[in-house]
C-alpha positions in Angstrom: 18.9 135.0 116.4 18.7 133.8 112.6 20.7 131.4 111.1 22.5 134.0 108.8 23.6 135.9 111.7 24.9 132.7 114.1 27.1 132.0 110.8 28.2 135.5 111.2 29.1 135.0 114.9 31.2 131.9 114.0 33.6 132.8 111.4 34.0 136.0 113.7 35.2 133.6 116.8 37.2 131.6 114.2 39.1 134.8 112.9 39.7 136.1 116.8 41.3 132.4 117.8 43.2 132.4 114.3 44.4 135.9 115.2 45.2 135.0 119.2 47.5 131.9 118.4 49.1 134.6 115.6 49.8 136.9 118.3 53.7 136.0 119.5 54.0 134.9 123.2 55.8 137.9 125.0 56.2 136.4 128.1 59.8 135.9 129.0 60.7 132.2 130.2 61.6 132.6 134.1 63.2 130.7 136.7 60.6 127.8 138.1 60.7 127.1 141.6 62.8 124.0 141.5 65.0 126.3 139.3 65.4 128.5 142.3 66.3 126.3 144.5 69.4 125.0 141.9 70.6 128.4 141.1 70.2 128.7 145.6 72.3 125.8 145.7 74.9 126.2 143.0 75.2 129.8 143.7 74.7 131.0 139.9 72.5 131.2 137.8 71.4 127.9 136.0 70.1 129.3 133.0 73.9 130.1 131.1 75.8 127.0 132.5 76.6 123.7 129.8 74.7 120.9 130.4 77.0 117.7 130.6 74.6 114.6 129.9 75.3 110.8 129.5 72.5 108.7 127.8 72.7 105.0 129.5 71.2 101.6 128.7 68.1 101.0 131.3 70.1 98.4 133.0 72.7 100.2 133.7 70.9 103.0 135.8 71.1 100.7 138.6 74.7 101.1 138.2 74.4 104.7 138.1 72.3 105.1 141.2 74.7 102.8 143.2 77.6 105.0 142.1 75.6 108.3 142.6 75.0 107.5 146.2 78.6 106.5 146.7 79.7 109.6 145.6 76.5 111.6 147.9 78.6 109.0 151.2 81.3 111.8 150.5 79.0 115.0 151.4 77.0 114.5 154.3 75.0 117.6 152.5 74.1 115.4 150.0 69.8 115.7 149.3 67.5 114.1 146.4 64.3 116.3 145.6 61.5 115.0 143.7 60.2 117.0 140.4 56.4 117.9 140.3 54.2 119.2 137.3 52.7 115.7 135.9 53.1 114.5 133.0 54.4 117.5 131.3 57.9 117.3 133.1 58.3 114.4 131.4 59.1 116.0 128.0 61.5 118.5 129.5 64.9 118.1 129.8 67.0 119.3 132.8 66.8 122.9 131.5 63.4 123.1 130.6 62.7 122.0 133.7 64.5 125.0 135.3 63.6 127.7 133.1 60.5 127.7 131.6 57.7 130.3 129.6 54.7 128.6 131.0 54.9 125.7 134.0 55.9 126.5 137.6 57.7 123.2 138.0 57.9 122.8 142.0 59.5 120.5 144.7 57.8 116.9 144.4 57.4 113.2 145.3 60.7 111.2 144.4 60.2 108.7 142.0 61.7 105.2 142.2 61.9 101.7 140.4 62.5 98.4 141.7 65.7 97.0 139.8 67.3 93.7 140.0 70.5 93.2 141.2 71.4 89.7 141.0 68.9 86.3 140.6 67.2 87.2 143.7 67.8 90.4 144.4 66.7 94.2 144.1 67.1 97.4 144.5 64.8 100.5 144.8 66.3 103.0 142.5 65.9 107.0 141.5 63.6 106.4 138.0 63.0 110.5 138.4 64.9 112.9 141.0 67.0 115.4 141.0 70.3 114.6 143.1 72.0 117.8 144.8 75.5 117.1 146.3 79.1 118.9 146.7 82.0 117.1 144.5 85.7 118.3 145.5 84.1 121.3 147.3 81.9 122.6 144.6 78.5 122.0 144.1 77.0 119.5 141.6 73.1 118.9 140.6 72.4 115.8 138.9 68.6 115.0 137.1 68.9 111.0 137.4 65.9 110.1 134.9 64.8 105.6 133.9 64.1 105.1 130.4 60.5 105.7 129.8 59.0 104.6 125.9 55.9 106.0 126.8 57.3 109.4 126.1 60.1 108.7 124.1 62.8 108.1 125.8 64.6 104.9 124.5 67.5 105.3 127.2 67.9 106.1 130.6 69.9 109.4 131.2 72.0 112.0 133.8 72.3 115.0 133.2 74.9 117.0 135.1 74.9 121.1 136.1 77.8 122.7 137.9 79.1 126.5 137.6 82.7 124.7 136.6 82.8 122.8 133.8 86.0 121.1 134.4 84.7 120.0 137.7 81.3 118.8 136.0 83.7 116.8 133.7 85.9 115.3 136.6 82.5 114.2 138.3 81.1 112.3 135.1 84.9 110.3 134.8 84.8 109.4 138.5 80.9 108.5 138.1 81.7 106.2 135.1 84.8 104.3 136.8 82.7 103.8 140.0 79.8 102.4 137.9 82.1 99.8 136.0 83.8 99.4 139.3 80.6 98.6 141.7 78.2 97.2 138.8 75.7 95.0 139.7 77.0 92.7 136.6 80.1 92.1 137.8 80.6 88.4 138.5 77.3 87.4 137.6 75.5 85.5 134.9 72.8 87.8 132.6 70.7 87.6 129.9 68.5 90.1 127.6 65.0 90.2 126.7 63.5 91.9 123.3 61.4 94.8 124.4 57.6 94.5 124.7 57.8 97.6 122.4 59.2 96.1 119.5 62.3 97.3 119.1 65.7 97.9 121.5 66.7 96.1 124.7 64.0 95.2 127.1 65.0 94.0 130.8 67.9 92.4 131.8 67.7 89.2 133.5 69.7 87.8 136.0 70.7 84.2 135.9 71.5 81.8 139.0 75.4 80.6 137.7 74.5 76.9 136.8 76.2 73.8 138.7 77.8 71.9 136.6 81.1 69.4 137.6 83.4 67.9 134.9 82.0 64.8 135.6 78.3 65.6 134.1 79.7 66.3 131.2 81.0 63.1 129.2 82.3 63.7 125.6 85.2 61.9 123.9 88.5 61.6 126.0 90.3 64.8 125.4 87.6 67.2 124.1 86.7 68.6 128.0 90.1 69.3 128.3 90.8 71.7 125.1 87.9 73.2 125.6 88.2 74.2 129.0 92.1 75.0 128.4 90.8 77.8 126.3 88.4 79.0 128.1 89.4 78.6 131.7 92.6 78.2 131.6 94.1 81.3 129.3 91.6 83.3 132.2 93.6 82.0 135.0 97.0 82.7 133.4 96.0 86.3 132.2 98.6 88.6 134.0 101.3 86.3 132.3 100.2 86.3 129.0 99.8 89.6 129.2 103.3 90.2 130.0 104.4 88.1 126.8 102.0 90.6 124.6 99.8 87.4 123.6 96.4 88.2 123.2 93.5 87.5 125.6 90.3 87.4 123.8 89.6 84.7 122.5 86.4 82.5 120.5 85.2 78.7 120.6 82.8 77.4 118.4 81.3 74.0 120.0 79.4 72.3 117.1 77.8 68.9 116.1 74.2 67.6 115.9 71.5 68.8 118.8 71.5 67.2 121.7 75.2 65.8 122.4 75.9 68.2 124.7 76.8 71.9 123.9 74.7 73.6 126.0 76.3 71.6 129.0 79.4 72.0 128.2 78.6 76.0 128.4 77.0 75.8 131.5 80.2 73.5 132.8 82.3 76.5 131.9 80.3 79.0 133.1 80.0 76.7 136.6 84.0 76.6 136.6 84.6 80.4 135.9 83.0 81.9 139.7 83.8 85.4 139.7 83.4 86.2 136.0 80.8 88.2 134.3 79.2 86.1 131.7 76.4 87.3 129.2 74.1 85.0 127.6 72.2 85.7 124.2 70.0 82.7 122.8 67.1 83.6 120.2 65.9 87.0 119.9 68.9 88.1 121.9 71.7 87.7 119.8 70.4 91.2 118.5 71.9 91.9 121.6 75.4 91.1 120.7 77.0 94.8 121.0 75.6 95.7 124.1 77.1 92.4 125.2 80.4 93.0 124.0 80.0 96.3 126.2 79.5 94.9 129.4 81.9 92.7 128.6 84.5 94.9 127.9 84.3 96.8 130.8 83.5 94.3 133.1 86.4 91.1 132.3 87.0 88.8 133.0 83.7 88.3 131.2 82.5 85.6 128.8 80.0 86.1 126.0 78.1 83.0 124.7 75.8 83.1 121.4 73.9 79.9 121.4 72.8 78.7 118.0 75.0 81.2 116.1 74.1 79.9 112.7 70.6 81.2 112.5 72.1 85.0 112.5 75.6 84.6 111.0 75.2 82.5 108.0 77.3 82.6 105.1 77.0 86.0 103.3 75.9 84.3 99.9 73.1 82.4 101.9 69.1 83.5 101.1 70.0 86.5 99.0 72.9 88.4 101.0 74.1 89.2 104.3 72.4 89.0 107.2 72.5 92.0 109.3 73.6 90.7 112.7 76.3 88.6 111.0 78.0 92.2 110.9 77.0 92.8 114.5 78.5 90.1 115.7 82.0 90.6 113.4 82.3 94.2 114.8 81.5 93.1 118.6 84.1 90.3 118.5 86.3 93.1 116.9 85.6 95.7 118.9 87.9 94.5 121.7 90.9 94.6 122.3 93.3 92.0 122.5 94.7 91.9 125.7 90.7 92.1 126.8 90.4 88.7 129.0 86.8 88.0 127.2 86.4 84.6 126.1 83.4 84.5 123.1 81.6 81.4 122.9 79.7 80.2 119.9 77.5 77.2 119.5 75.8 75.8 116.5 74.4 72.4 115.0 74.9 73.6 111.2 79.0 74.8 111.1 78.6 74.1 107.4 76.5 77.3 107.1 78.4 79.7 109.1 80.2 82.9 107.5 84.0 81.6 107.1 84.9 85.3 108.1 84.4 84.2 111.8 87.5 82.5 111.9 89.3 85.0 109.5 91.5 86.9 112.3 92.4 85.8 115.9 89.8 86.4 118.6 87.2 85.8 116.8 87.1 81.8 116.7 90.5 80.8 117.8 89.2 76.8 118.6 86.2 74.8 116.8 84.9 71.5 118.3 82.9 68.8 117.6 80.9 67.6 120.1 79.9 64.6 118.5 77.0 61.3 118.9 78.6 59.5 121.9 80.4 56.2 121.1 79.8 53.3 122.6 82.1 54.0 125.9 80.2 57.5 126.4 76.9 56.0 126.2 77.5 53.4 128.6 78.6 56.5 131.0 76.0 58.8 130.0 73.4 55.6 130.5 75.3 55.3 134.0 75.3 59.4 135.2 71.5 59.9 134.7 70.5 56.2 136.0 73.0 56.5 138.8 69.5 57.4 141.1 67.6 55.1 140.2 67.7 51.6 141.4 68.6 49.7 138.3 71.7 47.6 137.5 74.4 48.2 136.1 74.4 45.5 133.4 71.1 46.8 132.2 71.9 50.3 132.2 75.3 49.0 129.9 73.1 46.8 127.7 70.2 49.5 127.1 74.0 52.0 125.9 74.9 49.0 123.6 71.5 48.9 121.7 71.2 52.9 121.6 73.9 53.0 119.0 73.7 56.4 116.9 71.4 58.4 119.6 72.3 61.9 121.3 73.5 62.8 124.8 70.0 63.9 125.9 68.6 60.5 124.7 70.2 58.6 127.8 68.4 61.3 130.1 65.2 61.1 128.5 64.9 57.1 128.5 66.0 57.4 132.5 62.4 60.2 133.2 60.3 57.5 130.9 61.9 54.9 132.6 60.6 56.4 135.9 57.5 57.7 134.4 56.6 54.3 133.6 57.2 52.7 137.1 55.4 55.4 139.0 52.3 55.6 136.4 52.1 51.5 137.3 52.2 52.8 140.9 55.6 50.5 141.7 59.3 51.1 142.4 61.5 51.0 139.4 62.3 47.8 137.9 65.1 46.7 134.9 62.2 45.6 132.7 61.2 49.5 133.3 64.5 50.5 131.5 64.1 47.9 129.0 60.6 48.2 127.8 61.1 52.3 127.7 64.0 51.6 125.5 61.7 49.6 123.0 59.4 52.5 123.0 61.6 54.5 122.1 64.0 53.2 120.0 60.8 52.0 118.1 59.1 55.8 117.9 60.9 56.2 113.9 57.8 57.4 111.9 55.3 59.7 112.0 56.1 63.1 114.0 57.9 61.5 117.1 60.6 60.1 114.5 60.5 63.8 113.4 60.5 65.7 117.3 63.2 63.2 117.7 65.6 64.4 115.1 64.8 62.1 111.9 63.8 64.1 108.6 61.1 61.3 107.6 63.2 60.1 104.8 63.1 55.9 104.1 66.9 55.8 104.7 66.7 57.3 108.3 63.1 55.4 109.0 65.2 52.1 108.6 68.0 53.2 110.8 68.3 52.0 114.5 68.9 55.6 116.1 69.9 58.9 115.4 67.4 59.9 118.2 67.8 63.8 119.5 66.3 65.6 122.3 66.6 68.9 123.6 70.4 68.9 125.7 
């Protein structure tokens, strides 16, 4: 055939595919065969009845699936059926997936997803299925679906089909109380991780409730005491304040130099409240601070900590303007109500630069403490907690406090590993001279970048100063 006339032939098959996808689809969309087996069930037809839907957080479809089955214990009719038609069911809602122009969707496998449920705990849960059970007498369909980024979906989702709509509106209450009331959150300790896709929550992580006594945590006489009145304390008088209308929630900013002992004293409180639902954002996380305020809210007693507060809720005249999570976390301590038992608590090594507005109404910080460098009494304790295991005296472990004048918390725990490290590197038991040499090290480590890791700036007037020594605490 020449080459003229294969030209010909192409521009021909061009114009008939051009003309084809013209041509408007007549084909009427149809019940599939799993939306045969809903209309079977309900009785009516699928295609005219509202869809009632409720877009959920991923980690709260564990909740959902744990309250879905508690309702399905009610009607031992109850089923779950799995949705087939790959990948293309996964861009259909519940009524696309019933009525459709082109795809058969059938009867399929269930899917499920391994969710957490505590530190060391899990639960297989309903990630795709389609949940068929009878709610005061009338039948209910429920598409449970897991979040799924790869197509889209930033949140997980139910959506809910029944022939009365009131009913379908009574079954969504009742399925929201039983998820706040059976939550796997409830009374435990939980973090959040940024997303591996850049943006929105990733997983929620569960974390063991730490185990920390009063007695670990040494700070000036007094300071325990206040802060643990307003945290614990206002918790465990709650139905009386109530009573007298005084307002529950309630914020405490803990602040001084790194390393003297904030982050203990959170984990003290969070060891003395058993029972309450505590979040924990650090980092990336504070991004986090609505949904927080969320799970809070509907699971107090509950206590929200933000560790390091100041690098997201600087003053608003600070580096050009506002930051945006200083907002976030204004509207999330605002967003509850007083007589909310949620305690917010707010660390930071740089009050000077946070936004004064935090402490503009109550609830948001009601109580701000130092936690300051230990004086010479707390040292000598501190020096005394973290050498209590190790075989060295007490006079040494008093004379190595009295030389560490001006160093952090953390310091005394630090010198007690090196001390240890030294012995066991020299392949002996632990020694006084241990202790004391150690000290030397590294009361002596003041320039170059140990003086810096350590806490010093670099500057002369710190490089000729005996201490000021931080570590991590």
């Amino acid at each position: 055939m020449p080459q003229s006339e294969d030209a010909d032939l192409v521009r021909d098959l061009q114009r008939l595919v051009q003309r084809l996808n013209e041509m408007p689809d007549d084909r009427d969309a149809a019940l599939t065969p799993i939306g045969l087996k809903v209309r079977d069930y309900l009785g009516v037809d699928p295609a005219g009845l509202p869809l009632l839907r409720e877009d959920l957080p991923p980690h709260r479809l564990v909740d959902a699936d744990i309250a879905l089955d508690a309702l399905a214990a009610r009607d031992k009719s109850a089923v779950i059926v799995g949705i087939g038609g790959g990948q293309e069911r996964q861009h259909e809602d519940l009524a696309g997936l019933l009525v459709h122009r082109f795809t058969q969707f059938r009867e399929g496998q269930i899917e499920y997803a391994t969710a957490a449920t505590g530190p060391s705990s899990t639960r297989q849960t309903v990630s795709f299925g389609l949940r068929m059970l009878h709610f005061g007498g009338v039948a209910v369909v429920v598409l449970q679906r897991a979040a799924n980024r790869m197509f889209g979906r930033e949140s997980a989702s139910l959506e809910v089909l029944c022939s009365d709509a009131t009913v379908a509106s009574e079954f969504m209450t009742e399925l929201q109380q039983l998820m706040i009331e059976l939550s796997v959150v409830r009374g435990n300790v939980v973090g959040f991780a940024p997303s591996e896709y850049g943006q929105g929550i990733g997983h929620m992580t569960f974390l063991p409730r730490p185990d920390v006594a009063a007695s670990e945590v040494i700070l000036s006489p007094g300071l325990l005491d206040d802060i643990r009145g307003h945290v614990v304390d206002i918790g465990a008088h709650a139905g009386r304040l109530r009573s007298l209308h005084q307002h529950l929630k309630r914020g405490v900013l803990l602040y001084g130099p790194p390393g003297t002992g904030k982050t203990l004293t959170v984990r003290h409180l969070l060891a003395a409240t058993p029972g309450t639902t505590a979040v924990v954002l650090q980092g990336g996380s504070l991004a986090y601070v609505g949904e927080a305020a969320r799970l809070a809210r509907a699971l107090s007693p509950a206590i929200v900590v933000l560790e390091d507060v100041d690098l997201v809720a600087m003053e608003r005249g600070m580096f050009g303007g506002p930051q945006p999570l200083l907002f976030e976390i204004l509207d999330a301590m605002d967003g509850v109500e007083g007589d909310t038992d949620i305690a917010f608590i707010l660390t930071t090594n740089r009050a000077d630069v946070l936004e004064p507005a935090l402490a503009a109404r109550p609830g948001r910080v009601d109580l701000a403490v130092e936690i300051p460098l230990p004086d010479a009494t707390a040292r000598r304790a501190l020096f005394r907690l973290y050498g209590a295991s190790v075989p060295l005296s007490g006079e040494v472990l008093d004379a190595a406090a009295d030389r560490a004048e001006g160093v952090t918390a953390s310091f005394a725990k630090e010198l007690i590993r090196r001390t240890v490290l030294h012995a066991t590197v020299r392949g002996s038991d632990v020694v006084d001279s241990d202790l004391t040499e150690a000290l030397d090290a590294m009361l002596a480590a003041q320039v170059g970048i140990s003086r810096v890791l350590f806490g010093g700036d670099g500057s002369e007037s710190e490089l000729d100063a005996p201490g000021h020594i931080t570590f991590g605490y």
